[in-house]
N, C-alpha and C positions, 0 to 999 in steps of 0.2 A: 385668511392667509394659510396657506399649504408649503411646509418642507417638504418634499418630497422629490425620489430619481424616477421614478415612478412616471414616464413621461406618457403611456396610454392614460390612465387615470387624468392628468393634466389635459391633453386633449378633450379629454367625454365632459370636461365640465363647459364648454363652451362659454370659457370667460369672456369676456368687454376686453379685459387689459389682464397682460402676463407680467410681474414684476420679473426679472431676469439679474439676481445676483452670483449666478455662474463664473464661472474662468473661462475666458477668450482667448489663454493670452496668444499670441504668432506664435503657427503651428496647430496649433489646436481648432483653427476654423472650420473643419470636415464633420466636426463631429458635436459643434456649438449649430452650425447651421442646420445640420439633421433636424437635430429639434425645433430649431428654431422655423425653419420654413412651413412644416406641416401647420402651427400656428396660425400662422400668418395666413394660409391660406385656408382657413376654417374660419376666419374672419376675427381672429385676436389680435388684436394693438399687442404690442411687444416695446416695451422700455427696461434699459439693458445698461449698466453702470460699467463694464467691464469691455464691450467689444472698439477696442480701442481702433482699430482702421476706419470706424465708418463715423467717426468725430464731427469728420468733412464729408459729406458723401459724394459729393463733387469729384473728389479724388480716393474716393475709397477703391478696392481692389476692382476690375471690370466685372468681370466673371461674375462677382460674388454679390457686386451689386444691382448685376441683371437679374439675377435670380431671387435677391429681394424683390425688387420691385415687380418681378412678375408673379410672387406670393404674394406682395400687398394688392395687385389688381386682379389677381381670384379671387381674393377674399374682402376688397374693399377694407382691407385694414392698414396699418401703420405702422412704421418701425421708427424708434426714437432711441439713441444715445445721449446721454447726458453727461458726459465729462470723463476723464481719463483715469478708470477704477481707484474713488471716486471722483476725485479731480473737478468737479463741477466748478469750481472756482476758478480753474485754470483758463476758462472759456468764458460765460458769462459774467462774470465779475471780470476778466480783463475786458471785455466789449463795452460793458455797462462802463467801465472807467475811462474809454476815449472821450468820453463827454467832458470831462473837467481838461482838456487839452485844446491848444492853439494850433500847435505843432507838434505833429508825434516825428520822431528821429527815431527808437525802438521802445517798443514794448516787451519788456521781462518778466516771464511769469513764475515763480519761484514755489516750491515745496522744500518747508526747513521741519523736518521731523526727529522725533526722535523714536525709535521702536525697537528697544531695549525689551520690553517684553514679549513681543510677537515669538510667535515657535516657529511660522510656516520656513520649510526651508529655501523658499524660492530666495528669502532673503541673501542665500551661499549663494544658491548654484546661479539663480540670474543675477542678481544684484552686486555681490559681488565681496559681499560680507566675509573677511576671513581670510580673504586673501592677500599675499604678498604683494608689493607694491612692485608695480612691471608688470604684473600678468592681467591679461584679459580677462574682464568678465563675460559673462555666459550673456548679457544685457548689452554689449558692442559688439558681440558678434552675428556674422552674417545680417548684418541688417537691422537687428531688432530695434537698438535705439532708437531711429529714425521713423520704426513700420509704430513705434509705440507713440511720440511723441510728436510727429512731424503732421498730422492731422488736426490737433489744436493747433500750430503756428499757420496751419492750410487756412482754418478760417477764422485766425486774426488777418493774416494777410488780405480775405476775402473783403472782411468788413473795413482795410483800411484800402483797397483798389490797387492794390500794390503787387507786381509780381515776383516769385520769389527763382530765383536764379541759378544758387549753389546753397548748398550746406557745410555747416563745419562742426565737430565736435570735440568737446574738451573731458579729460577725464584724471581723475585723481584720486587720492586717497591719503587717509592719515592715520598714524596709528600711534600705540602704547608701549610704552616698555616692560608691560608685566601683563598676566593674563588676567582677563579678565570673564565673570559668568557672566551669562545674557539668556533669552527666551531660546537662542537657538542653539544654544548648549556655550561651550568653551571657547573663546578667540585667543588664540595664542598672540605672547605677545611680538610686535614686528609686524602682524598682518592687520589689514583694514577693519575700525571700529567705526568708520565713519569716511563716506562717499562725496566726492561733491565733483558733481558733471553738469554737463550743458548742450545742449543742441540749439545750433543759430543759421538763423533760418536768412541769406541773405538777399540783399536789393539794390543794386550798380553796385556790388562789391562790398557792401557796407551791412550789418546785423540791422535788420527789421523786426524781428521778431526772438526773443530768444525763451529756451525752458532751462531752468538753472536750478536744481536740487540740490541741499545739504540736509543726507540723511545718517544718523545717527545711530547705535547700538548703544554705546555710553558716553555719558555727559562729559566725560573728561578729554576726548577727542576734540578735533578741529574747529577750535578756539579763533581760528584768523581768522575761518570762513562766515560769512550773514550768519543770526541768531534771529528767535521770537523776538519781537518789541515785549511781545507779555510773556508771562512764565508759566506756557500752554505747554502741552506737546507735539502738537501738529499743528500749523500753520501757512495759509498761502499767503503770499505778498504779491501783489502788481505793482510793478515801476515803471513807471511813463518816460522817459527821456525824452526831454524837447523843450519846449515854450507853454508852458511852465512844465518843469520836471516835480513828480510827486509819485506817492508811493499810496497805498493801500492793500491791508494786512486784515487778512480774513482769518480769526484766531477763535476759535471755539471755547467754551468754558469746560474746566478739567472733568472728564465724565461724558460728557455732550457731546465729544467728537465723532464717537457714531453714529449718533440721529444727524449730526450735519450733513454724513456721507451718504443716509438714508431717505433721508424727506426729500432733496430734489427729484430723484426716483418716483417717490410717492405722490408726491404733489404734480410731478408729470402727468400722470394716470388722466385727471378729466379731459386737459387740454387735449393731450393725444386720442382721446375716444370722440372728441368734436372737431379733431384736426383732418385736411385732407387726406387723403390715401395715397402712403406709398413712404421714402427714404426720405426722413426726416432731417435735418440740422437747426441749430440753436437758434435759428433767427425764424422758422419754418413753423414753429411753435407758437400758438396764442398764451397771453400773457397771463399766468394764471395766482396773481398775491392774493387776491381777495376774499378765495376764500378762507385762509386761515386767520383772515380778522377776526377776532372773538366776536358772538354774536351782538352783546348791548351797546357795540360800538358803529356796527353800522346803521347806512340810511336807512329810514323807515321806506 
């Protein structure tokens, strides 16, 4: 494994597979796919936690995913996203949970976090941390909400045959009356400690599909809003609405949450070096649990 910006260096070693924990976010594609194409067409698999438009690739940007796939067919290689920086849960774990359903009416994919300690500031300026209640964040404007989220509800929609019609989005905030410290310095009090939005994805007029966040700076914030079932700090839930309606809650043990966000990533890697060539999505993938079975337990 190599840290490194260092992107000639990365080129000359003529990997199998590129892990890609970079920032993508919208807006920054010009200069994610620089690097990213020469890869690709040198013949490296490319698995990517962070390039959120290409979720779906079906509907990912035109442009940009002509010019994947015409990198993945010089070089006979692959490009694979795994979930929505990390978000893996939000995609496969909502797929894998249509199976316990009769009837789906909407699927809700939920992140209830708390990140009290994070410093990066994107928490202010996109998210929205910090700010008075009324004002827009940097995260609903011009589009981004939807360019960020709207690619996992593309291929729940996919996998339930469904087509998706209009969108709606909801946005909120809650705050404290005194200030409080956090990772990202000071939150005055009166301004947001704690977000909770939703992007729905809809189907004859009705939510099919929705993404619905309650993220946190401090635990004393937005008490009405969903909570962990456990006393984690990050947390995804799937809720099935329908025949039978049921929930399932992807909850990490304290410590652990980053090898969560990590190993889908990694455990990517074989399936995509024996996958076919070119723009990948969550179904496009071979299945690959087996090998992390401990060895004295499998077949001889």
């Amino acid at each position: 494994m190599i840290a490194t910006d260092d992107w000639d260096t990365l080129y000359a070693l003529g990997a199998d597979c590129l892990c890609d924990f970079g920032r993508s976010m919208p807006g920054e594609r010009d200069r994610w796919l620089a690097h990213t194409l020469p890869l690709l067409e040198r013949g490296t698999n490319v698995v990517n936690f962070s390039a959120f438009e290409f979720a779906h690739p079906a509907n990912a940007p035109v442009d940009d995913r002509a010019k994947i796939e015409a990198a993945c067919e010089k070089g006979n290689s692959s490009f694979f996203f795994t979930g929505i920086d990390p978000g893996w849960a939000t995609t496969d774990l909502a797929i894998a949970a249509l199976a316990a359903a009769n009837r789906v009416d909407c699927v809700r994919v939920l992140e209830l976090g708390w990140f009290g300690h994070y410093q990066s500031q994107s928490l202010r300026e996109v998210f929205g941390f910090g700010i008075e209640p009324g004002v827009t964040p940097g995260m609903l404007r011009d589009g981004k909400l939807k360019a960020l989220w709207a690619p996992t509800l593309d291929a729940i929609a996919e996998v339930l045959e469904v087509e998706i019609d209009d969108w709606e989005t909801m946005f909120e905030v809650d705050t404290l009356d005194h200030d409080v410290e956090v990772g990202i310095g000071t939150i005055k009090a009166g301004t947001a400690v704690v977000l909770h939005f939703e992007l729905r994805a809809l189907s004859g007029g009705k939510p099919i599909a929705i993404v619905e966040h309650v993220d946190k700076v401090h635990r004393d914030g937005g008490k009405q809003w969903k909570a962990p079932y456990a006393p984690v700090d990050l947390t995804y839930r799937i809720e099935v609405e329908g025949s039978p309606s049921f929930s399932v809650e992807f909850a990490a043990s304290p410590g652990d949450t980053g090898a969560t966000c990590v190993m889908p990533v990694v455990n990517a890697i074989p399936a995509l070096c024996e996958a076919r060539a070119g723009l990948l999505g969550p179904l496009d993938l071979p299945r690959y649990w087996t090998k992390n079975v401990r060895p004295d337990a499998r077949r001889a």
